[in-house]
N, C-alpha and C positions, 0 to 999 in steps of 0.2 A: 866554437865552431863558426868558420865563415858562414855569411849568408851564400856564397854562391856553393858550400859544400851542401849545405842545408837540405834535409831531403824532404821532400811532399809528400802530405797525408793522398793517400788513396785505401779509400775502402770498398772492397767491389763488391757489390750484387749477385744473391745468391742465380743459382738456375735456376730455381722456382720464379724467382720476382723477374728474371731478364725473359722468359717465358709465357709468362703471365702477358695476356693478350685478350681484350674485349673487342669483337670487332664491332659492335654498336659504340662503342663509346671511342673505339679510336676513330672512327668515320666519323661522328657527327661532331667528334672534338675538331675534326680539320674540316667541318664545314667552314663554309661562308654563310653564316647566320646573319644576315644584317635585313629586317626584314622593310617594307615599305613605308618608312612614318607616316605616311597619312592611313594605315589600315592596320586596325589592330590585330595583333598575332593570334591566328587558329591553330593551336599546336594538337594538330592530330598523331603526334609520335609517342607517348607517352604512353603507355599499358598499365597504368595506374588510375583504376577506374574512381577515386577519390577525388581528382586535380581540381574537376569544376565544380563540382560542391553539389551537384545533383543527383547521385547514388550516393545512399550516407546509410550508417550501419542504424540497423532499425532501434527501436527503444528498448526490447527483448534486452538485444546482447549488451550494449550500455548498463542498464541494471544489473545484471549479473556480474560484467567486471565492478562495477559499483559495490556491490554486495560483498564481491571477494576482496576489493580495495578493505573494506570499513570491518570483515573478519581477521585483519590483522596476522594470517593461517597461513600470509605466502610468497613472505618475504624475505624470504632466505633461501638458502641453495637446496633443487631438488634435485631428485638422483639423475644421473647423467640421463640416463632415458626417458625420463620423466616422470613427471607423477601418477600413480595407478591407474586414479580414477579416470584420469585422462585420456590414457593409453586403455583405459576400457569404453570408453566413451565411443573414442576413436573403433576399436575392434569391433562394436557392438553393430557400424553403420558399414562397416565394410566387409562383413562376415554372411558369407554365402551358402547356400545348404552345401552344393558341392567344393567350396573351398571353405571350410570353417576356418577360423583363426580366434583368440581368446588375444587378450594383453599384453603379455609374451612375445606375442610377433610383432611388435608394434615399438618403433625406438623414433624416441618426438629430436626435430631438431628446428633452426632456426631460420624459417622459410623452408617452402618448396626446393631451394637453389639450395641451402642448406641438406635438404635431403637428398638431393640429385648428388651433393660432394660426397654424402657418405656411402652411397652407393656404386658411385664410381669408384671412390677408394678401394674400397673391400673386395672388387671384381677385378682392378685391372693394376698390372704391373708396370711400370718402364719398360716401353719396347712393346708391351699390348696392344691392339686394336678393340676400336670399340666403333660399332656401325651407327652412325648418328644421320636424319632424315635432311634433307636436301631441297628446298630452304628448310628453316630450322634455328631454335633458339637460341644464340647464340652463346650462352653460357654455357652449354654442353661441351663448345669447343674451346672455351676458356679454362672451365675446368682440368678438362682431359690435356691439354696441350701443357699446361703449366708442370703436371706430373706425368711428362714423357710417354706419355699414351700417344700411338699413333690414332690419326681419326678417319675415316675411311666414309663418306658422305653418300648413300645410297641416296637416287632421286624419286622424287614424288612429281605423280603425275598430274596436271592442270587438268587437262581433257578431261580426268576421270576423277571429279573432286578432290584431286591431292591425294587419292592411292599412294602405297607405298609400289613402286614397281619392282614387283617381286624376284623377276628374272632376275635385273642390276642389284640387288639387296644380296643375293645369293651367289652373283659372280665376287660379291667381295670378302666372302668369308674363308682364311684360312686356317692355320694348324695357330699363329697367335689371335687369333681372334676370341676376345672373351665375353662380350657383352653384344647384344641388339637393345638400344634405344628407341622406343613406341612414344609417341606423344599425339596422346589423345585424347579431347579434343583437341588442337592443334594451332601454337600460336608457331608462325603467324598464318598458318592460312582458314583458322577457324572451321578446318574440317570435321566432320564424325562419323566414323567409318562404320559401317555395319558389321554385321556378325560374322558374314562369309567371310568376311574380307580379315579380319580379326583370328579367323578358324585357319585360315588361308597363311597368316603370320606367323601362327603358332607351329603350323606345321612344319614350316622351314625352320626354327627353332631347334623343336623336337630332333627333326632329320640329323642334324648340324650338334645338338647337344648342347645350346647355347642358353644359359638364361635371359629374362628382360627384362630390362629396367624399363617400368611403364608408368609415364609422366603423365599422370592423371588429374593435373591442377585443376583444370577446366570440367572436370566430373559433372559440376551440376547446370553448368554453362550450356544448352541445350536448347533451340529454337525448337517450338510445338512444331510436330511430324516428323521431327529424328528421334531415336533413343541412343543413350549414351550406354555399351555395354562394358564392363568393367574386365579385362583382357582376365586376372584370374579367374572370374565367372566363370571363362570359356574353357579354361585348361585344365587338360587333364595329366600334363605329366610335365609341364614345363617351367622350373620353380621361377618364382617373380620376384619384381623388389619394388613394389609399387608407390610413387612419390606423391606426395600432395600436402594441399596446406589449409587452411581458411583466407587465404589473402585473397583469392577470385570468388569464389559462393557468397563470401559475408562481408566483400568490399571494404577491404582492414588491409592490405598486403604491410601496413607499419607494424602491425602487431606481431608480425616475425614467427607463425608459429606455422612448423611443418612437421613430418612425418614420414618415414619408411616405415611399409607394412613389409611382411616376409611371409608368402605363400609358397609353400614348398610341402609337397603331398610325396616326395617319393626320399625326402630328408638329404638332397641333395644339398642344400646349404649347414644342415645339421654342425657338421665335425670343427668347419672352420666359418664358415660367412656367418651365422649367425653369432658368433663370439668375438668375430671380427668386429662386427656393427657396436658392440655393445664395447669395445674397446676403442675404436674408434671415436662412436661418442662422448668418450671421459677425457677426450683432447679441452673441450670444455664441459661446462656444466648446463647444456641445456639452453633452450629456448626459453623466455617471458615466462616466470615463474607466476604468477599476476593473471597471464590468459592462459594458462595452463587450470590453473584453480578455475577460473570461471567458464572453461570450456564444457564439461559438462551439461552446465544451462543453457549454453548458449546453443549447443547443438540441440538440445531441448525442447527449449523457449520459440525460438524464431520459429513466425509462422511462414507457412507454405507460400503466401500473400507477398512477403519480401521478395521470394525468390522469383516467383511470377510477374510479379512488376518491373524487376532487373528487368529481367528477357524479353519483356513484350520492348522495351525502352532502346535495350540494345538490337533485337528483331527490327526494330521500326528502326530505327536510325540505319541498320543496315541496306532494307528495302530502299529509303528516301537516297542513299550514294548507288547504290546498285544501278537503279532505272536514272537517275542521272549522270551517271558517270559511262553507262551505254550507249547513250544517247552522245557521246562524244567519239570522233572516229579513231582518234591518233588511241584510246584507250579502250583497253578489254577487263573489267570486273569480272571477279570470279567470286560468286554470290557463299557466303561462307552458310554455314549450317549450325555455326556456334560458335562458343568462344568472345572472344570478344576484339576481334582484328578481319580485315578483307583484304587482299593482295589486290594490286589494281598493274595489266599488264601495259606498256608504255611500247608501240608502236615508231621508234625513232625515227623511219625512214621517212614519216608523216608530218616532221616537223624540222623546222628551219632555225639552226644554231643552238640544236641542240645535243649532244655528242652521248652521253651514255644517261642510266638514273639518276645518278651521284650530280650528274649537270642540273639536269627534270628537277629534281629536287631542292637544288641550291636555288636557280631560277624562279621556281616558283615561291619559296620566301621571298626573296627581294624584287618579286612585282607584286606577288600578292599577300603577302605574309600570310600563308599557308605551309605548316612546315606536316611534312609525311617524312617517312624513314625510308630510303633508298632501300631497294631489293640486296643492294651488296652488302648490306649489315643483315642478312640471312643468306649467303652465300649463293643468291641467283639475283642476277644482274637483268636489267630493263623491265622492272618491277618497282611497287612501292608497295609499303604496308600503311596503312589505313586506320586506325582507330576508333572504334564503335561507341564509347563509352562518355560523348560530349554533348550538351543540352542540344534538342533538337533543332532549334534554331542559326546553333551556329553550327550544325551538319550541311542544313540548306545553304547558309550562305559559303559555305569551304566549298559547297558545289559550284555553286554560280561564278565563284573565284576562280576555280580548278577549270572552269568550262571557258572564263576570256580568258585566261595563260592561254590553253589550247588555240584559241582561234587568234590568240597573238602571232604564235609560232607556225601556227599552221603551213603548210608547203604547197604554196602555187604551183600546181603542174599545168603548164603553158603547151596546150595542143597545139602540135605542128599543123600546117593548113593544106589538106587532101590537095592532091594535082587534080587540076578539071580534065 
């Protein structure tokens, strides 16, 4: 055969993979990350409360994976759902007088994000809608988008701590709409909504016939004078698929271990969603065979003292950007209640050469090497997201950095001079 008959290899790309879309990670891949060499990098973008080596998993939970390391019990493949005691471990702290659930409802997977994929799976078809909050995690819409889910972004309201707004939640639900998306506590805007407002969600639900997926990573992430209420607590007829992990509570998110619970009081997932989950899951085998075993202790062991010390840490680091980042005019904070993330709102009109977040944000890496994640990697634009979880030290100083960008850029307005 000639080389010019010769034909070329082409091997395309399924639709899953040409679909498949992070918008955090396509935005911050085409930053301009070059940050100021004389000033070292304060990377408050990162939601991995591990990075700076100042929240570190207590000695509790270390011993116990220790213990289950040197039992030799757990090293080999366990049932796609996980292992019992696990998945009992797990029901025993999520298990309500008015919603019971037993081990059964409980199907372990590989992170938080891992549980949000099996739950999205099982609920929605190509050509589905699924109601996802406004800004909002951006894996929701990585997921959904890559399996032809349409996605449908109800807004949340700033003025009123990040409310879901209920009116716009409910203008977007129609005859394909199979799922509403709750995430609560709330990254990024580190909300926690109260009871009404939770009773208030459910109702529309209910109305509607829709189940929830409720992304309760953040459960124990709770600033003293909020409560965290747990959405099936609240419900009475509205089955849930509630997501979570150990990677936020116990400061591990490498250890990869999540979980869908299944609260369903009227057996509306019975016939097929819950045999769905449990097929689903045998796609692989499971989460960290290793922290599965030492889960039990772990949820045990660890005293109350860890988790109080997180929150006063992340509480205070948030306070210390709050009141300084107020005190600047071109920015508006919006003081979170939990979680471990602040939105900070970005006043453009106040500042000179600078055009949208995505500017804000490149900008200030390369004067101040401060890197925040632009609002547009949660689908609201002239915003940034904020990171709570960095030694306190260099919170104050990402202020005092954050505060000369501002007064760099600032906008001289040049009063015209009154007629005598």
């Amino acid at each position: 055969m000639s080389t010019a008959k010769r034909r070329r290899w082409h091997i395309p790309a399924s639709v899953t993979a040409k679909t498949t879309f992070n918008p955090i990670r396509s935005i911050v891949d085409r930053m301009k990350i070059t940050p100021n060499p004389t000033k070292k990098m304060i990377a408050l973008s990162i939601g991995d409360p591990s990075v700076f080596g100042n929240l570190e998993p207590c000695q509790e939970m270390l011993e116990a994976v220790v213990k289950c390391l040197k039992q030799s019990k757990h090293n080999g493949y366990a049932p796609s759902t996980g292992y019992v005691k696990a998945r009992e471990a797990i029901a025993a702290e999520h298990s309500y007088p008015l919603s019971p659930i037993n081990y059964k409802d409980v199907v372990l997977a590989c992170g938080c994000s891992g549980a949000l994929e099996l739950a999205l799976d099982v609920l929605l078809n190509p050509g589905d809608n699924v109601l996802l909050p406004k800004p909002g995690f951006s894996i929701y819409q990585t997921l959904s988008i890559s399996r032809g889910h349409e996605v449908r972004h109800y807004n949340l309201l700033p003025e009123r701590s990040w409310e879901i707004d209920l009116n716009h939640l409910e203008s977007l639900i129609d005859d394909r709409t199979r799922a509403i998306l709750v995430n609560n506590p709330s990254n990024p805007c580190g909300s926690v909504y109260s009871k009404e407002h939770l009773e208030a969600i459910l109702e529309v639900a209910e109305r509607y016939m829709l189940p929830i997926i409720a992304d309760e990573v953040y459960e124990y992430a709770v600033f003293p004078g909020y409560k965290f209420y747990p959405l099936a607590q609240l419900s009475d007829n509205v089955p849930i698929l509630t997501c979570g992990a150990i990677s936020k509570r116990f400061l591990v998110p490498g250890w990869r271990l999540g979980w869908v619970i299944i609260y369903d009081k009227n057996e509306a997932f019975e016939s097929e969603v819950r045999t769905g989950l449990i097929a689903l899951s045998q796609q692989i085998l499971g989460p960290n065979t290793l922290i599965q075993g030492a889960l039990p202790e772990i949820l045990t062991n660890t005293p109350q003292s860890f988790f109080d010390n997180t929150m006063r840490t992340i509480q205070k680091n948030a306070e210390i950007l709050y009141e300084a980042l107020l005190r600047i005019p071109e920015l508006e904070p919006k003081m979170p209640c939990g979680a471990m993330y602040m939105m900070v709102g970005i006043d453009i009109s106040k500042l000179d050469g600078i055009v949208d977040d995505l500017d804000f944000t490149e900008k200030l890496i390369s004067e101040q090497s401060v890197f925040c994640l632009p609002g547009k990697c949660f689908q609201y634009p002239n915003y940034f997201r904020i990171v709570l979880t960095v030694p306190e030290e260099l919170t104050q100083l990402a202020c005092k950095r954050i505060n000369e960008f501002c007064k760099t850029h600032r906008r001289v307005i040049v009063k015209k001079p009154q007629p005598e």
